[in-house]
C-alpha positions in Angstrom: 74.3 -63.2 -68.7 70.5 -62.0 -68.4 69.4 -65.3 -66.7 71.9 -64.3 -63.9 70.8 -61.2 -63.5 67.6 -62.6 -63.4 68.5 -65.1 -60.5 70.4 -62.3 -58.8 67.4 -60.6 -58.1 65.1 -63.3 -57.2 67.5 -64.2 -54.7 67.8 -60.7 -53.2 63.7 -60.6 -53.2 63.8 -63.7 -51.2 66.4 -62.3 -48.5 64.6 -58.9 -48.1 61.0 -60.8 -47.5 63.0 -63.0 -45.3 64.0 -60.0 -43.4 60.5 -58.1 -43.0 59.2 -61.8 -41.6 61.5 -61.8 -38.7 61.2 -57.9 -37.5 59.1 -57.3 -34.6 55.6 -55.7 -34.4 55.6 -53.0 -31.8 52.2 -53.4 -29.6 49.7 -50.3 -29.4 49.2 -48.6 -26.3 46.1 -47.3 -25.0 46.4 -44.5 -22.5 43.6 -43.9 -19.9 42.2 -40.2 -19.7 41.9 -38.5 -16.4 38.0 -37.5 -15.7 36.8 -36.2 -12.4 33.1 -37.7 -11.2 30.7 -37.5 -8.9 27.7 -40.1 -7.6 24.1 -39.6 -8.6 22.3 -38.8 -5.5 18.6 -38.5 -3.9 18.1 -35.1 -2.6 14.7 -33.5 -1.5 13.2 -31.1 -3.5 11.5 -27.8 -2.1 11.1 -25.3 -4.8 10.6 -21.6 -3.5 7.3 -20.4 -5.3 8.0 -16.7 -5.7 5.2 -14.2 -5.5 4.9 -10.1 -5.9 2.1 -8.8 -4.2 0.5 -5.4 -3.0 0.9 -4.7 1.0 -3.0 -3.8 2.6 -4.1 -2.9 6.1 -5.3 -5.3 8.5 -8.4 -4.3 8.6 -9.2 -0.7 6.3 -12.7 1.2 7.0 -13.7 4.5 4.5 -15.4 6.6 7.2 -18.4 8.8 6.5 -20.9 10.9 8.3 -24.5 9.6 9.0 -26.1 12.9 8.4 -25.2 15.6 5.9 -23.6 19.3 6.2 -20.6 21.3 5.8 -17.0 19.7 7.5 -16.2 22.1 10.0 -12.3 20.4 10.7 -10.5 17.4 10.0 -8.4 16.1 13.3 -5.2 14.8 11.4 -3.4 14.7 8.2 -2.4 12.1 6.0 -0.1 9.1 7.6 -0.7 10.4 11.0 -1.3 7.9 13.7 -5.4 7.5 15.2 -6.0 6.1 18.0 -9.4 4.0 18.6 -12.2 6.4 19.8 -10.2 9.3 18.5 -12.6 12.1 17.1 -11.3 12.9 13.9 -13.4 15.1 12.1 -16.7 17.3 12.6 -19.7 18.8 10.9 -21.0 22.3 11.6 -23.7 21.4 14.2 -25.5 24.2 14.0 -28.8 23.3 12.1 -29.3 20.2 14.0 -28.6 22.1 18.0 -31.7 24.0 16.5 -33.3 21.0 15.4 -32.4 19.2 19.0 -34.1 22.6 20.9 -37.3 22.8 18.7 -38.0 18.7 20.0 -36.9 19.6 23.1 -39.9 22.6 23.2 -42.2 19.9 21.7 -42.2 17.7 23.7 -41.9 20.3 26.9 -45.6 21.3 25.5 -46.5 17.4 24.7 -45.8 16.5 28.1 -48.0 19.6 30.1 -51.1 18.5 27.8 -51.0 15.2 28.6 -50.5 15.8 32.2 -54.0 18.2 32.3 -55.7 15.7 30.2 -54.5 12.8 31.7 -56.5 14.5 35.5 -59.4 15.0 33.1 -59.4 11.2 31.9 -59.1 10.0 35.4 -62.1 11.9 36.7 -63.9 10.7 33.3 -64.2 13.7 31.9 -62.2 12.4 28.8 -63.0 9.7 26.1 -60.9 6.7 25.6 -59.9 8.0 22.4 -58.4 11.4 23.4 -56.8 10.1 25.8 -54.8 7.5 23.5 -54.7 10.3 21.5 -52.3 13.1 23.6 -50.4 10.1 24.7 -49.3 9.0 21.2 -48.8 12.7 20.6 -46.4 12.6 23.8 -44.8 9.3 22.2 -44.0 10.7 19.3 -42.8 14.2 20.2 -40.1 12.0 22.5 -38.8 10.0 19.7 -38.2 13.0 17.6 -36.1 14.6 20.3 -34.4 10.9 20.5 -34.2 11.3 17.0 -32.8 14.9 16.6 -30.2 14.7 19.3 -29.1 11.4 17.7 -28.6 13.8 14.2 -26.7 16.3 16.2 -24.4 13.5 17.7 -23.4 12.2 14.7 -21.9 15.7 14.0 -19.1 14.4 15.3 -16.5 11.3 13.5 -14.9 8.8 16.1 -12.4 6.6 14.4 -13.8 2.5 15.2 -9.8 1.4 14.9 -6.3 2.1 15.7 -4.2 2.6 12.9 -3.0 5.6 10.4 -5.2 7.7 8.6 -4.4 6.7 4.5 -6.4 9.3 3.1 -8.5 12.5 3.0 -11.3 11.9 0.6 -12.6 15.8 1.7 -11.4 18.9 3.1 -12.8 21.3 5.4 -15.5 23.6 4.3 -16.9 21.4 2.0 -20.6 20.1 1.7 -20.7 16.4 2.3 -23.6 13.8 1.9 -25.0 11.3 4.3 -22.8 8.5 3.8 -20.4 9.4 1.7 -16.7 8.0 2.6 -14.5 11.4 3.7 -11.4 9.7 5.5 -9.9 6.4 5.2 -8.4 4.4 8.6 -6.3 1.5 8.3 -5.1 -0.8 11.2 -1.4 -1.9 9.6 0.1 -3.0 13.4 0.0 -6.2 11.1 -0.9 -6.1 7.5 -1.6 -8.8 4.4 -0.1 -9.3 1.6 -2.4 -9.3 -1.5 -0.7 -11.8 -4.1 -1.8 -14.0 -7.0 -0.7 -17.2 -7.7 -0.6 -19.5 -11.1 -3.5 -22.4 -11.3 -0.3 -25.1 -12.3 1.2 -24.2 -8.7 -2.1 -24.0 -6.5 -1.2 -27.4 -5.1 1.8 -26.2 -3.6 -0.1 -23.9 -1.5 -1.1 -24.2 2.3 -3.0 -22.2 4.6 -0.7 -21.8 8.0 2.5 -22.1 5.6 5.3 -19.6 6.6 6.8 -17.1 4.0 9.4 -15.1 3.5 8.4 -11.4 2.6 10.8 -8.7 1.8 10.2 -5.1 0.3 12.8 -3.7 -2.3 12.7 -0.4 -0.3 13.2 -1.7 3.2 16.0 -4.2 4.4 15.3 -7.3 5.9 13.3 -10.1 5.6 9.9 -10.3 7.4 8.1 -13.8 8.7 4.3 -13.9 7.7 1.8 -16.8 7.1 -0.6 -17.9 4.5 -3.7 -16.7 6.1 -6.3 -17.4 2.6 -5.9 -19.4 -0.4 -8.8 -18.1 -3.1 -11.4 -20.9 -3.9 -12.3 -19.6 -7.4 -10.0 -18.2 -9.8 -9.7 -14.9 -11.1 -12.0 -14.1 -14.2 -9.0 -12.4 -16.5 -5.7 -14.2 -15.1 -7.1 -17.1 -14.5 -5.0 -17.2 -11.1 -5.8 -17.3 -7.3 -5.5 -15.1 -4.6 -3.3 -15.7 -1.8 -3.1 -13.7 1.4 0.1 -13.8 3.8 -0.2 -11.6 7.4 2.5 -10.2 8.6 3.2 -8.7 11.8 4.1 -4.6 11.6 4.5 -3.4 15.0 6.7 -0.8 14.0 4.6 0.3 11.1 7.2 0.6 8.6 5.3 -1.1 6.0 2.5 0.7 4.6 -0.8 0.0 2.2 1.0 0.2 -1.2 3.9 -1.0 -1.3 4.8 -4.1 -3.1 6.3 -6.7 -1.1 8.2 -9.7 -3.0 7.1 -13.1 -1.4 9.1 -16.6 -1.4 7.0 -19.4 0.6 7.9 -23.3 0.6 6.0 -25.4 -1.1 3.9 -28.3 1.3 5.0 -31.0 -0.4 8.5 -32.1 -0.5 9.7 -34.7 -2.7 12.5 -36.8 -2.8 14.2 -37.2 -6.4 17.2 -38.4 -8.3 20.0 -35.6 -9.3 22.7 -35.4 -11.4 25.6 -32.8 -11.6 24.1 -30.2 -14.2 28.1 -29.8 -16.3 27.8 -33.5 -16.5 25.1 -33.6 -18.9 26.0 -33.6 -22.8 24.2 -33.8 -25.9 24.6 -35.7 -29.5 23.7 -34.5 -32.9 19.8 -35.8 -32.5 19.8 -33.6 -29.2 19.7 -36.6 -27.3 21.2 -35.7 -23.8 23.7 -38.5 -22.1 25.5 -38.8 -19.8 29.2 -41.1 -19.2 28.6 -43.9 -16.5 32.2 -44.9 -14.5 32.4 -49.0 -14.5 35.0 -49.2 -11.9 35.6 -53.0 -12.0 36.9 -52.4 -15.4 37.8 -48.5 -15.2 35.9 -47.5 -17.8 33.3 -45.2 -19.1 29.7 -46.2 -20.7 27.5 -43.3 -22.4 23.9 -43.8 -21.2 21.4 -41.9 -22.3 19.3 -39.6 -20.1 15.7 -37.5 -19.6 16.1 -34.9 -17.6 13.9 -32.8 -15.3 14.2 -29.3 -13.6 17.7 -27.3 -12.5 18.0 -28.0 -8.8 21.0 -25.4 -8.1 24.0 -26.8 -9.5 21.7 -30.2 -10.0 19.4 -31.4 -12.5 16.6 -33.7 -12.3 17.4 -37.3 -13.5 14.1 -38.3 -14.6 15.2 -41.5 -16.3 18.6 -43.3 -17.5 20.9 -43.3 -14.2 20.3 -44.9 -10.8 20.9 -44.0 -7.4 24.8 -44.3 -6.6 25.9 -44.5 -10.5 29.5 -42.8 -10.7 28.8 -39.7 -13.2 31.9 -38.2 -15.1 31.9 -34.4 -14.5 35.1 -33.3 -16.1 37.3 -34.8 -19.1 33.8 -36.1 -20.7 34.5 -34.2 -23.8 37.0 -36.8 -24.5 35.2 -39.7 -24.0 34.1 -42.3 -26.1 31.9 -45.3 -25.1 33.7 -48.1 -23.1 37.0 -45.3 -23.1 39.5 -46.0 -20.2 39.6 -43.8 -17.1 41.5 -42.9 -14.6 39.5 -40.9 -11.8 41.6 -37.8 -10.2 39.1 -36.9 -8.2 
């Protein structure tokens, strides 16, 4: 009885194996994933170099008296317009009127000796040496009337430029020295831009280049042109100076004011971009990118360096080549060699 049992179940193991032998094996499929892509392109590349600079006059003189006294009136006021020649501001003049009068009476009396001893010398009844003498005297009694009614002329301030008076370094009534500055004049029917720029990005900078300038408190965007680039660099920033002109024939822009400045650099170079979302990075940081093989419809990782943000591009600096078919979208799910389909 227990060796047919045993048989009974040998035989029902044989039929079951028998069975799992002859049942099918379903095949795995592999479904493709939809990524969107775009081509890896050659652009050129003209970085704005952005400046902030101070606005200046023209041309800016401090004016000053060539004598000394007391300002007896000041022509105009602060931000008022002067026109060249304009007489802008005075001294008292009377000390140097009386000054002019006394060499005027000196040399009235130089010139009626030297006329009766000059008659004298003629009929020899003067020596060579008085006669040089009163004649010097004469000379000199001239020049000091030149001399005094020079003094008494320069009374009087003429402004040497068209422009806007920027400032009132004195007021009337007070006692001014010879020389010292008492109104400034600035010519700002075109002005300069007084900026600085980095030693790494003096390369980039050409006299005669055009920039943009703009001013946070105006509207609009103003045409100048590099006018000076700095030869030696500055002693605590260790950057260089950079002038742009701009014309101002409205004078709306004034000495002061900073002006924002955007100039294209003078070398443009051609480079190798990438879209920027396409870019991804592993565990070691390494960035990569996924590479379309469209003969086979699928997608390779390839490793990437990459250089500077171009907009919505980045610099390809090594890794991809001109024309290579970049995933953009659905890389997340990507693995190397992965199937695609392209949707876009």
């Amino acid at each position: 009885m227990q060796k047919r049992f045993i048989q009974a179940l040998v035989l029902t193991a044989i039929v079951f194996a028998g069975c799992r032998e002859h049942r099918p094996v379903p095949e795995t499929t592999v479904t493709a994933i939809p990524v969107t892509t775009k081509p890896a392109t050659m652009i050129s590349s003209a970085e704005e170099i952005s400046l902030s600079g101070n606005i200046e006059g023209y041309k800016t003189v401090r004016l000053g008296f060539m004598v000394a006294g007391k300002i007896a009136y000041i022509a105009v006021n602060e931000g008022q317009k002067v026109s060249k020649g304009q007489l802008i501001a005075s001294l008292d003049p009377e000390s140097y009127s009386i000054a002019s009068e006394i060499a005027g009476i000196q040399v009235s009396q130089a010139e009626d000796e030297y006329k009766r001893l000059k008659a004298m010398y003629e009929s020899g009844s003067l020596s060579e040496s008085d006669y040089s003498k009163i004649t010097h005297g004469l000379n000199l009694a001239r020049a000091q009337q030149k001399l005094h009614a020079k003094n008494l002329a320069e009374t009087k301030l003429y402004s040497p430029i068209e422009g806007v008076l920027l400032k009132k370094l004195a007021e009337e009534g007070e006692i001014t020295g010879t020389g010292l500055p008492v109104l400034v004049v600035s010519d700002i029917r075109k002005i300069k831009v007084n900026a600085f720029i980095p030693e790494n990005e003096l390369y980039k900078i050409r006299t005669g280049q055009e920039a943009d300038v703009s001013v946070s408190s105006l509207a609009g965007i103003r045409k100048g042109k590099v006018t000076e680039v700095g030869s030696a660099a500055d002693a605590a920033s260790r950057a260089f100076a950079v002038k742009i002109e701009i014309d101002n024939p409205d004078m709306i822009l004034r000495p002061g004011m900073i002006a924002e400045v955007k100039i294209i650099p003078a070398e443009v170079q051609k480079c190798l971009v990438i879209p920027a979302v396409s870019v991804l990075h592993d565990y070691d940081d390494q960035s990569f990118v996924f590479v379309i093989d469209t003969t086979k419809n699928q997608a390779f990782r390839k490793n990437v360096s990459t250089g500077k943000l171009l907009n919505d591009n980045i610099e390809a600096l090594s890794g991809v080549t001109k024309g290579d078919i970049i995933v953009t979208g659905g890389q997340h799910k990507l693995a190397d060699g992965s199937l695609i389909t392209i949707i876009k």
